[in-house]
N, CA, C and O of each residue as an XYZ file, in Angstrom:
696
protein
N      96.489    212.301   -105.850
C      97.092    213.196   -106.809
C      98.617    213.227   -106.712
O      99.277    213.412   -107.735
N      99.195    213.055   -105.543
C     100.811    213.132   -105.305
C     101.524    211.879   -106.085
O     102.676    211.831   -106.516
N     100.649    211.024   -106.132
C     101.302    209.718   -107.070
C     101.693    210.085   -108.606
O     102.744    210.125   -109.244
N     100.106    210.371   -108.920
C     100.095    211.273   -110.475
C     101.666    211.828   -110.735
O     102.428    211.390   -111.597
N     101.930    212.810   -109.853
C     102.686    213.370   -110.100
C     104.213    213.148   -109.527
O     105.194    213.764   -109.943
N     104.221    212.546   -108.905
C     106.046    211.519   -108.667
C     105.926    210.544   -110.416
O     106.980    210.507   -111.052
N     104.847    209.937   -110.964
C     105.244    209.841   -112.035
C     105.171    210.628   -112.844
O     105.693    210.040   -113.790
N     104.810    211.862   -113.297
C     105.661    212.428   -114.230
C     106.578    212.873   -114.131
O     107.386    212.837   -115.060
N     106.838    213.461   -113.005
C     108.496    213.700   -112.804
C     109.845    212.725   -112.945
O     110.983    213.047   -113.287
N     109.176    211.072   -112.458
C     110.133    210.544   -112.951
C     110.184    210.028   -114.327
O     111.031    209.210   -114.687
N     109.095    210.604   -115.240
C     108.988    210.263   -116.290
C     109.881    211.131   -116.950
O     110.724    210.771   -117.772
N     109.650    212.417   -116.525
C     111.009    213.605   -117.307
C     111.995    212.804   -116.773
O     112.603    212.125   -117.601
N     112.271    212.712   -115.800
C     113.960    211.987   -115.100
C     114.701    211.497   -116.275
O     115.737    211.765   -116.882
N     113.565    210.528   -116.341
C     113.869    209.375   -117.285
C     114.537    209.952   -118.994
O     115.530    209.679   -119.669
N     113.637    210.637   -119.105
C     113.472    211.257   -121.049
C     114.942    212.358   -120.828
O     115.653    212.718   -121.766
N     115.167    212.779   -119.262
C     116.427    213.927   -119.364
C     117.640    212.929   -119.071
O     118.704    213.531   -118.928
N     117.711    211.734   -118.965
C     118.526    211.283   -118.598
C     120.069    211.475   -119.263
O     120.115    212.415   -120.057
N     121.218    210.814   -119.093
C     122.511    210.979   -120.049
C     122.161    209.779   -121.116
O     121.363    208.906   -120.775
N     122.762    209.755   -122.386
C     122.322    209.272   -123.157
C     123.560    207.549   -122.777
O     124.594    207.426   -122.120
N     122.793    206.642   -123.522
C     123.641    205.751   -122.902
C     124.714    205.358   -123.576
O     124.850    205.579   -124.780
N     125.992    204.434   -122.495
C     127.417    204.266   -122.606
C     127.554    204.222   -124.532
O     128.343    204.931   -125.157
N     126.976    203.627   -124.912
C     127.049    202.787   -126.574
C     127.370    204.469   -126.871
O     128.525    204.877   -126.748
N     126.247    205.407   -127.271
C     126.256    206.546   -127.935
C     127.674    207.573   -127.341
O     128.629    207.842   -128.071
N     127.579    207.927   -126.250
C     129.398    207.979   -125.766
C     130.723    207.197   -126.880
O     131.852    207.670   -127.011
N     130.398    206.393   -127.323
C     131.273    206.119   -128.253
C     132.277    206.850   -129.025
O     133.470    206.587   -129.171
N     131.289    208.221   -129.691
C     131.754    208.782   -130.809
C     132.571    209.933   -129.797
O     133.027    210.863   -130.464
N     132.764    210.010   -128.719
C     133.685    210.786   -127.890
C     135.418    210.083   -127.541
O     136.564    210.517   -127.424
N     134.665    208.700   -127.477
C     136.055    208.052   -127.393
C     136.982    207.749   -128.479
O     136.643    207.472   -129.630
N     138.728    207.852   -127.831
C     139.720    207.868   -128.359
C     140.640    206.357   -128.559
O     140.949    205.505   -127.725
N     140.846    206.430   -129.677
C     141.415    204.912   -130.024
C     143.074    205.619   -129.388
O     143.422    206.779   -129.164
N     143.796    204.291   -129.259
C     144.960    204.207   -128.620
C     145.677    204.424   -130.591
O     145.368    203.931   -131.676
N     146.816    205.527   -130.062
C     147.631    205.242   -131.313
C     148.363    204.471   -131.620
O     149.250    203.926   -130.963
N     147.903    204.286   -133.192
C     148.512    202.890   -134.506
C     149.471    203.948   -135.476
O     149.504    205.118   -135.858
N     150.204    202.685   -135.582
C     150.872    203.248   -136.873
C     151.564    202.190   -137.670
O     151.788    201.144   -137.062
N     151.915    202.260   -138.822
C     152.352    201.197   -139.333
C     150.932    200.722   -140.122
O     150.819    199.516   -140.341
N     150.234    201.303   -140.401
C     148.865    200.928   -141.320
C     148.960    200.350   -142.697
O     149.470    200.925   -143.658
N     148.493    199.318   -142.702
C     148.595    198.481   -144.222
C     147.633    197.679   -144.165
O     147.515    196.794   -143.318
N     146.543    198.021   -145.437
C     145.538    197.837   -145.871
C     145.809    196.295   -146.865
O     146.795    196.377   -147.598
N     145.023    194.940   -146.934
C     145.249    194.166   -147.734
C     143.901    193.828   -148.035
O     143.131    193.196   -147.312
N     143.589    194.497   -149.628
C     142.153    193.847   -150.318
C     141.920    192.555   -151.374
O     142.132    192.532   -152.586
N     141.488    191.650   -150.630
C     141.374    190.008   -151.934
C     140.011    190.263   -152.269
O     138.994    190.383   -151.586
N     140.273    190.321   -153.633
C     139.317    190.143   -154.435
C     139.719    189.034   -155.846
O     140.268    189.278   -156.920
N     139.091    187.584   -155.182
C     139.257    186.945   -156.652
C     138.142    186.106   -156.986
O     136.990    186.417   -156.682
N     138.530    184.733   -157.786
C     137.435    184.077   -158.282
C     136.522    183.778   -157.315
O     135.330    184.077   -157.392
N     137.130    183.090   -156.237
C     135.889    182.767   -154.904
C     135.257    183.980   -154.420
O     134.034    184.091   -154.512
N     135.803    184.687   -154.031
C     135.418    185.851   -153.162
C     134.469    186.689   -154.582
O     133.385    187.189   -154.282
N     134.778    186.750   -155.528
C     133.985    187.274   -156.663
C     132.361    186.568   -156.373
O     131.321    187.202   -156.193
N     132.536    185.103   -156.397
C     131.542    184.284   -156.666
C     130.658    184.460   -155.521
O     129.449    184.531   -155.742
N     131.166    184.554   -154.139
C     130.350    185.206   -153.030
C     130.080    186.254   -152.834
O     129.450    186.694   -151.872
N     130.694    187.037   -154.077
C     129.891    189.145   -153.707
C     130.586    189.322   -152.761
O     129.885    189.370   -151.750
N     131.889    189.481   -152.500
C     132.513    190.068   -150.803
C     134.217    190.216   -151.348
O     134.577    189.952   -152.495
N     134.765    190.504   -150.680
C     136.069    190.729   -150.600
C     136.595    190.418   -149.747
O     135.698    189.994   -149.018
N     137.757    190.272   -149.098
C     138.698    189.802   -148.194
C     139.376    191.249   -147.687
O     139.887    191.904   -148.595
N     139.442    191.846   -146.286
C     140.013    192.745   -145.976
C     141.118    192.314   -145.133
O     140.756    191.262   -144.606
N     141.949    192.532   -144.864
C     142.819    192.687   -143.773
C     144.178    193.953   -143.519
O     145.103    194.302   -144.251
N     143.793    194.341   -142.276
C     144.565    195.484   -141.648
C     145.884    194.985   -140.848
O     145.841    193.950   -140.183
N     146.659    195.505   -140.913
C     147.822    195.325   -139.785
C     148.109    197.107   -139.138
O     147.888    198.257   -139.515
N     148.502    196.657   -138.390
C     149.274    198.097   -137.427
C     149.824    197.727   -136.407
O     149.699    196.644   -135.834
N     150.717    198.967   -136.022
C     151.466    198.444   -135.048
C     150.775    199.361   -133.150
O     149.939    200.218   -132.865
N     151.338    198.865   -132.704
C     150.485    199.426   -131.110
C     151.825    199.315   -130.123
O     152.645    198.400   -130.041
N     151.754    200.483   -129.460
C     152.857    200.561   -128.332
C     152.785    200.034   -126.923
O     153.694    199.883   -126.106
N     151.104    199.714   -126.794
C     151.057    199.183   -125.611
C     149.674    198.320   -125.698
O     149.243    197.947   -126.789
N     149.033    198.041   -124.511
C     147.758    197.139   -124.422
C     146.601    198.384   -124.677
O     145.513    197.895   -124.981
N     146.597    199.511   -124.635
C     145.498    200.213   -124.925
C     144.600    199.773   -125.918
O     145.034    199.200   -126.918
N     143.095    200.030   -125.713
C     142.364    199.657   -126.577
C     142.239    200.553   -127.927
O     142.287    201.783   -127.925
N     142.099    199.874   -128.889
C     142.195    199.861   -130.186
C     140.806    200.460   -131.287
O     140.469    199.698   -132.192
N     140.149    201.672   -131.155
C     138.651    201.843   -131.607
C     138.825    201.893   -133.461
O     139.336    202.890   -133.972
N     138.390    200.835   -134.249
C     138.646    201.144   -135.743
C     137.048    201.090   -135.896
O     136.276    200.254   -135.427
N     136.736    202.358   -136.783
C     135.786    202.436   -137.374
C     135.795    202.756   -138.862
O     136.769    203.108   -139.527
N     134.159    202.517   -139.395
C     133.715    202.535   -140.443
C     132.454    203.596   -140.607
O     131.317    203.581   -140.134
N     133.153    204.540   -141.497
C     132.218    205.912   -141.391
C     130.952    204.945   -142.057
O     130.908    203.824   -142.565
N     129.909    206.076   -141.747
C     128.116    205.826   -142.215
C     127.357    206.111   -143.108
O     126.266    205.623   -143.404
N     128.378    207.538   -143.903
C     128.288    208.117   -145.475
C     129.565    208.242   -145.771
O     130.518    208.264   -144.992
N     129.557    208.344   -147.208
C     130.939    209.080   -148.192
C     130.569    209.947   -149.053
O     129.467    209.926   -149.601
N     131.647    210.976   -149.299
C     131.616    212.314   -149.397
C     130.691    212.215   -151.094
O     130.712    211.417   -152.032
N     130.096    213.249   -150.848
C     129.264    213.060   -152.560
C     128.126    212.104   -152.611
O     127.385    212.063   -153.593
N     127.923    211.112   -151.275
C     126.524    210.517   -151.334
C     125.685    211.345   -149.925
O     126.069    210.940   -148.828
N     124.897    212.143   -149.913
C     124.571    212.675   -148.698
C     123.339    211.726   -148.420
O     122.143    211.956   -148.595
N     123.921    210.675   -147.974
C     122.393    209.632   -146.887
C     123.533    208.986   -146.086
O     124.745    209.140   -146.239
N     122.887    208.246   -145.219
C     123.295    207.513   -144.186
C     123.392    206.544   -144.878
O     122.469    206.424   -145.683
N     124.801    205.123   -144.917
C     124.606    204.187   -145.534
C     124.730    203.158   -144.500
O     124.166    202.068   -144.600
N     125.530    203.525   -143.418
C     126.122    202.518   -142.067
C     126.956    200.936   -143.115
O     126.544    199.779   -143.183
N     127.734    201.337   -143.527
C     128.905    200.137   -144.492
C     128.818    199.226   -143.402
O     128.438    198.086   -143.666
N     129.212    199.634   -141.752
C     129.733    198.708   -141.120
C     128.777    197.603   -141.516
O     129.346    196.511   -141.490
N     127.492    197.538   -141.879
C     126.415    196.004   -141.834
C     126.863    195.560   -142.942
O     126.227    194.680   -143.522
N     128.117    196.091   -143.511
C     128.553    194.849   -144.740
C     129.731    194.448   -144.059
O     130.504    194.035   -144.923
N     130.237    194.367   -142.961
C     131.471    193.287   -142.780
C     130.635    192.286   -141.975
O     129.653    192.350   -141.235
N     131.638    191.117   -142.546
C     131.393    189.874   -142.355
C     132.676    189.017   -141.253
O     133.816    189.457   -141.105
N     132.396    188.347   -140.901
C     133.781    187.370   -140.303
C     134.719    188.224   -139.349
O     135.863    187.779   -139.260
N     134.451    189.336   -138.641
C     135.286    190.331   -138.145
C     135.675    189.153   -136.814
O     135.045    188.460   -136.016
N     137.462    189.508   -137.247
C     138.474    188.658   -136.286
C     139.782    189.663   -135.949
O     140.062    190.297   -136.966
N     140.361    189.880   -135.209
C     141.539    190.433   -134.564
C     142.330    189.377   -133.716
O     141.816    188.741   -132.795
N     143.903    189.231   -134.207
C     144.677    188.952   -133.859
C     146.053    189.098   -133.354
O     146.471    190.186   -133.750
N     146.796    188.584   -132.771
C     148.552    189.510   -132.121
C     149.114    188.429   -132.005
O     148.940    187.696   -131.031
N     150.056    188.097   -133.209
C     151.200    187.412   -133.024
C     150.432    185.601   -133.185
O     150.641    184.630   -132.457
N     149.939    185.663   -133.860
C     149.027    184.840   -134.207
C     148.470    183.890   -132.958
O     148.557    182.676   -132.777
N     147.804    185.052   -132.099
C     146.448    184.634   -130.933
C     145.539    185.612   -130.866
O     145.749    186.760   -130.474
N     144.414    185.113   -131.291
C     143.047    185.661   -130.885
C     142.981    187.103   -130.120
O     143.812    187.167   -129.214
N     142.476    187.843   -130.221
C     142.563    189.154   -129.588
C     141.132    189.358   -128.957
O     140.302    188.974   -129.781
N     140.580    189.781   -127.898
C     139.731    189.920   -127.375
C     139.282    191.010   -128.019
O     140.168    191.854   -128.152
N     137.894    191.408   -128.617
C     137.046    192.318   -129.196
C     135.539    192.363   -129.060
O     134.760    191.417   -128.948
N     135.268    193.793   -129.097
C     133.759    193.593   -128.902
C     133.440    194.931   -129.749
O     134.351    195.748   -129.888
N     132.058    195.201   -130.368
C     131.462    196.306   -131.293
C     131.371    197.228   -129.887
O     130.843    196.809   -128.857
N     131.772    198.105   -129.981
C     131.235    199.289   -128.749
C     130.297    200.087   -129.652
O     129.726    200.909   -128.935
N     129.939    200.183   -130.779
C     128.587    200.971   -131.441
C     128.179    200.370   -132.628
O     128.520    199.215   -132.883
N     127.663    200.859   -133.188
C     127.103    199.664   -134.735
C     127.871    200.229   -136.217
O     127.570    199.778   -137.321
N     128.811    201.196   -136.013
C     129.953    201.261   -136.810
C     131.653    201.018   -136.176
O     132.623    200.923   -136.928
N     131.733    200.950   -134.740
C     133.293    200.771   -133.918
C     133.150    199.945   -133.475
O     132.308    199.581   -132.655
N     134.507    199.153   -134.249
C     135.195    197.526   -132.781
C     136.059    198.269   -131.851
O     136.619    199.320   -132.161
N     136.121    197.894   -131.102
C     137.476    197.923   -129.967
C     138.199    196.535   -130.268
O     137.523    195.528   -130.478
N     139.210    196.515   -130.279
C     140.367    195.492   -130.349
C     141.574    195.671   -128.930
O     142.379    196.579   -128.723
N     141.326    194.573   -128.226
C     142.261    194.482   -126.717
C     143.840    194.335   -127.451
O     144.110    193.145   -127.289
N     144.643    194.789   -127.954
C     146.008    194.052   -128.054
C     146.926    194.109   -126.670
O     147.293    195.064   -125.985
N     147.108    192.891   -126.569
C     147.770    192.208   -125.666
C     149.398    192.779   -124.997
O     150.006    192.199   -124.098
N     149.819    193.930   -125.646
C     150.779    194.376   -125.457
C     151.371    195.084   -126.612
O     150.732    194.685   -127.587
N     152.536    196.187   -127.116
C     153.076    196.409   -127.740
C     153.617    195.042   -128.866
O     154.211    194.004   -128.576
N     153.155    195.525   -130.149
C     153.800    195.103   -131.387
C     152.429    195.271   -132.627
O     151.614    196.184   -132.760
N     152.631    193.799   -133.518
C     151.783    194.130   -134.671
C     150.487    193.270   -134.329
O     150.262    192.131   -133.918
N     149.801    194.307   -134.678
C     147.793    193.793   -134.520
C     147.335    193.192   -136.031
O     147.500    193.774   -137.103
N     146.820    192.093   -135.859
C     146.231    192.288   -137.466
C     144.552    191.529   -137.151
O     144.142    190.562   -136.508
N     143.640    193.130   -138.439
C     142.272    192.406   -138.383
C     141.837    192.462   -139.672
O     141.961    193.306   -140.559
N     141.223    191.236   -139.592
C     140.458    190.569   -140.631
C     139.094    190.641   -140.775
O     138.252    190.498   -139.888
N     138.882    190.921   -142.202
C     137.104    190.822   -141.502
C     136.708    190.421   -143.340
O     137.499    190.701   -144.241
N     135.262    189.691   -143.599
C     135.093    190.142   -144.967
C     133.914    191.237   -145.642
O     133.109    191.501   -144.749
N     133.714    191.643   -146.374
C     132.848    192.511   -146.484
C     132.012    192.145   -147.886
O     132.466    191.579   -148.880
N     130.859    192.563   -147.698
C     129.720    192.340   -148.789
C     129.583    192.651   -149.840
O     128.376    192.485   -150.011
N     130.088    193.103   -150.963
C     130.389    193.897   -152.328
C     128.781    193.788   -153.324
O     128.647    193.663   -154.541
N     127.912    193.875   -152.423
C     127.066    193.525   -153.127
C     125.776    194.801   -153.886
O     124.875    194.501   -154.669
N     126.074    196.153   -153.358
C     125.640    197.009   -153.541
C     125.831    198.025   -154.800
O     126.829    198.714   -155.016
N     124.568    197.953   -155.628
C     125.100    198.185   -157.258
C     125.115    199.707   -157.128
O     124.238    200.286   -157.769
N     125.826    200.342   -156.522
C     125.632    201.580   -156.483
C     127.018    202.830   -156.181
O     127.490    203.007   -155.058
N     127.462    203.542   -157.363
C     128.714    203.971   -157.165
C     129.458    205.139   -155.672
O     130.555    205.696   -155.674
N     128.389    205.175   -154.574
C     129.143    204.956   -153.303
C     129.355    203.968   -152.371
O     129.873    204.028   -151.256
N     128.707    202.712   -153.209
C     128.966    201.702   -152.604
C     130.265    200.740   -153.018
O     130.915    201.071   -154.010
N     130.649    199.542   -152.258
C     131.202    198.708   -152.692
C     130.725    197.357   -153.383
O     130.336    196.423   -152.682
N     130.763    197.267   -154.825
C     129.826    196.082   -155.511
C     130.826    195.498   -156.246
O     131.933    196.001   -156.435
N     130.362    194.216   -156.749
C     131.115    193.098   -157.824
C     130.480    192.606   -158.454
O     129.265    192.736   -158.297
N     130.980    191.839   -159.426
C     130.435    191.132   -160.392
C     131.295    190.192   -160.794
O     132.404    190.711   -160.919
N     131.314    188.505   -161.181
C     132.152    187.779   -161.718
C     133.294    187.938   -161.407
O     133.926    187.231   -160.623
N     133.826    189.243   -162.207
C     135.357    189.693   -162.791
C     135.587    191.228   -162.892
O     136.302    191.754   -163.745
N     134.723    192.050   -161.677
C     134.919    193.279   -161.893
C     134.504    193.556   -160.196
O     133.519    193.112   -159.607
N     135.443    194.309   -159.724
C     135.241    195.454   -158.296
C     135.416    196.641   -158.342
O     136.463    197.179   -158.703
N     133.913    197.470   -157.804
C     134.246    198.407   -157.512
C     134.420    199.070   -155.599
O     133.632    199.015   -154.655
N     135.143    199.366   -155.666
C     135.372    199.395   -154.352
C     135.674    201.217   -153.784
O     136.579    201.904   -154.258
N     134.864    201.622   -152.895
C     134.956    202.592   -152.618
C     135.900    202.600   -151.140
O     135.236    201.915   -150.362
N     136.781    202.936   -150.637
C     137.892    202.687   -149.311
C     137.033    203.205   -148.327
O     137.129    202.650   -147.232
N     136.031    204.333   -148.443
C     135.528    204.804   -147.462
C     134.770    203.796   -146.603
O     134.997    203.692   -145.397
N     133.721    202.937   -147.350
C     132.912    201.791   -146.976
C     133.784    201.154   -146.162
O     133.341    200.938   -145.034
N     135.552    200.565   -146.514
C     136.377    199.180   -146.384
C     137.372    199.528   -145.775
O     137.788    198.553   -145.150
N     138.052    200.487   -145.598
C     139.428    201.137   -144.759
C     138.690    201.276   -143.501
O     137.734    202.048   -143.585
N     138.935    200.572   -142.013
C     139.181    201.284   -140.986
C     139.803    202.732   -140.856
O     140.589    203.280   -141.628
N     139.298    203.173   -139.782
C     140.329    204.273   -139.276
C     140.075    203.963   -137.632
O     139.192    203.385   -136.998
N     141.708    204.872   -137.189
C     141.050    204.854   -135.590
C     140.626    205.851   -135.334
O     141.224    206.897   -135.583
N     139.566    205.798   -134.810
C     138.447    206.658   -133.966
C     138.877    207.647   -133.342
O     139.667    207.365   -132.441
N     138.609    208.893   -133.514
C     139.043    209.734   -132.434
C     140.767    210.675   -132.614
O     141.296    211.546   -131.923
N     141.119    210.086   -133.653
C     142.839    210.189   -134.047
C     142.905    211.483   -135.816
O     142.115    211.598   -136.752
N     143.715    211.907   -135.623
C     143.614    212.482   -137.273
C     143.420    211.875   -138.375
O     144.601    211.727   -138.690
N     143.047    211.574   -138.911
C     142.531    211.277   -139.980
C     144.041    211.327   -141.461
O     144.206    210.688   -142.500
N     144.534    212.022   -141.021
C     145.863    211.979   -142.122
C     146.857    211.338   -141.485
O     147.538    211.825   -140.582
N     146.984    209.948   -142.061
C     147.972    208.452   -141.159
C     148.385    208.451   -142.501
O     147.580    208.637   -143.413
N     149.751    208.226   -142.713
C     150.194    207.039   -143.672
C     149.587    205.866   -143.350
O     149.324    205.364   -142.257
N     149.330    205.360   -144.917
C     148.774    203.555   -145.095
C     149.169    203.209   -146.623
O     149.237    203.659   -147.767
N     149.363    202.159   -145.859
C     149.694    201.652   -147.486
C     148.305    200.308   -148.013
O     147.658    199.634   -147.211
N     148.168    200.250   -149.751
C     147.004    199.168   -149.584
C     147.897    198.490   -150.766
O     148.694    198.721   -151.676
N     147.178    197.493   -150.080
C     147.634    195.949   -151.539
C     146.240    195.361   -151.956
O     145.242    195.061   -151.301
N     146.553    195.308   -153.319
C     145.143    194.204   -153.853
C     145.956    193.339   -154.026
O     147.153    193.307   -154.310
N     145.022    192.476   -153.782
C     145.220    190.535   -153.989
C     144.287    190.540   -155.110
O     143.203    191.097   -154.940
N     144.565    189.977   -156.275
C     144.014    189.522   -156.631
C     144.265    188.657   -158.093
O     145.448    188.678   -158.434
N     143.283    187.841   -159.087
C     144.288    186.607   -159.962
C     145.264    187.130   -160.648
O     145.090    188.241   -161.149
N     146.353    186.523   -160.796
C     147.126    187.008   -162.185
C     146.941    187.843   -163.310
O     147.508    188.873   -163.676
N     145.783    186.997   -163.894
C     145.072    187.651   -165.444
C     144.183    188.876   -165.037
O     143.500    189.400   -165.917
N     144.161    189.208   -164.163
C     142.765    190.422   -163.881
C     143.569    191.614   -163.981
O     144.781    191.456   -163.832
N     143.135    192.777   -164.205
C     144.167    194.104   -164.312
C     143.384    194.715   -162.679
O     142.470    194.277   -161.980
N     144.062    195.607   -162.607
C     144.036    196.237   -161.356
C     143.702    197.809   -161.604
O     143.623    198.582   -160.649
């Protein structure tokens, strides 16, 4: 009978345990950016593949790590959408070399920058969702919601200056 019961106790152990490092995430603090500038391509190719072209720059004062996330709803759709499973190609760079990165949750990268100056990340994203809190395309038309496609850093206020640029053909209006 004493066996019986060393396993259920370590069975509670187990079920009371701390929840693990990944979920800790949403506690952690991104190192402060500034200098935020948003760049969205959207043209004939990127039309023809349903996706867009993102890229971020900012600036960083030191090697601290870098948490940019992608919220999971936007305001006025109340479900869970998790956007982050529409980026594609996610790359971070400094001074044009490779930046060490890894997902610390299934909406936050961490980005290593290598020292004080400008970070820039790239990533592409899926526009393929016909639905007006989503981000979708067609041929010759985007709709793009920022909530889905703007990083933010994690953990930081939420009211940053940024500036955004569309890329996109000549003839297309904006």
């Amino acid at each position: 009978m004493p066996s019986q019961l060393t396993g259920l106790v370590l069975a509670a152990a187990v079920l009371c345990a701390a929840p693990p490092a990944v979920s800790q995430a949403r506690i952690a603090q991104s190192a402060p950016i500034s200098g935020v500038r948003y760049e969205l391509t959207f043209n004939a190719q990127t039309a023809a593949q349903r996706e867009i072209g993102m890229r971020m720059t900012f600036s960083v004062s030191g090697a601290e790590p870098v948490l940019l996330s992608l919220p999971v709803w936007t305001p006025g759709a109340y479900e869970v959408s998790n956007f982050a499973r529409n980026v594609l190609r996610f790359d971070a760079s400094q001074n044009d070399h490779p930046l060490d990165w890894d997902k610390l949750d299934y909406d936050t990268w961490r980005v290593i920058p290598t020292g004080a100056g400008a970070v820039t990340v790239r990533f592409d994203y899926a526009a393929a969702s016909l639905d007006n809190a989503m981000t979708w395309s067609a041929d010759d038309f985007l709709l793009v919601n920022g909530t889905n496609v703007l990083p933010y850093p994690e953990g930081r206020p939420l009211e940053f200056a940024a500036e955004l640029a569309v890329v996109t053909e000549p003839t297309w209006t904006v």
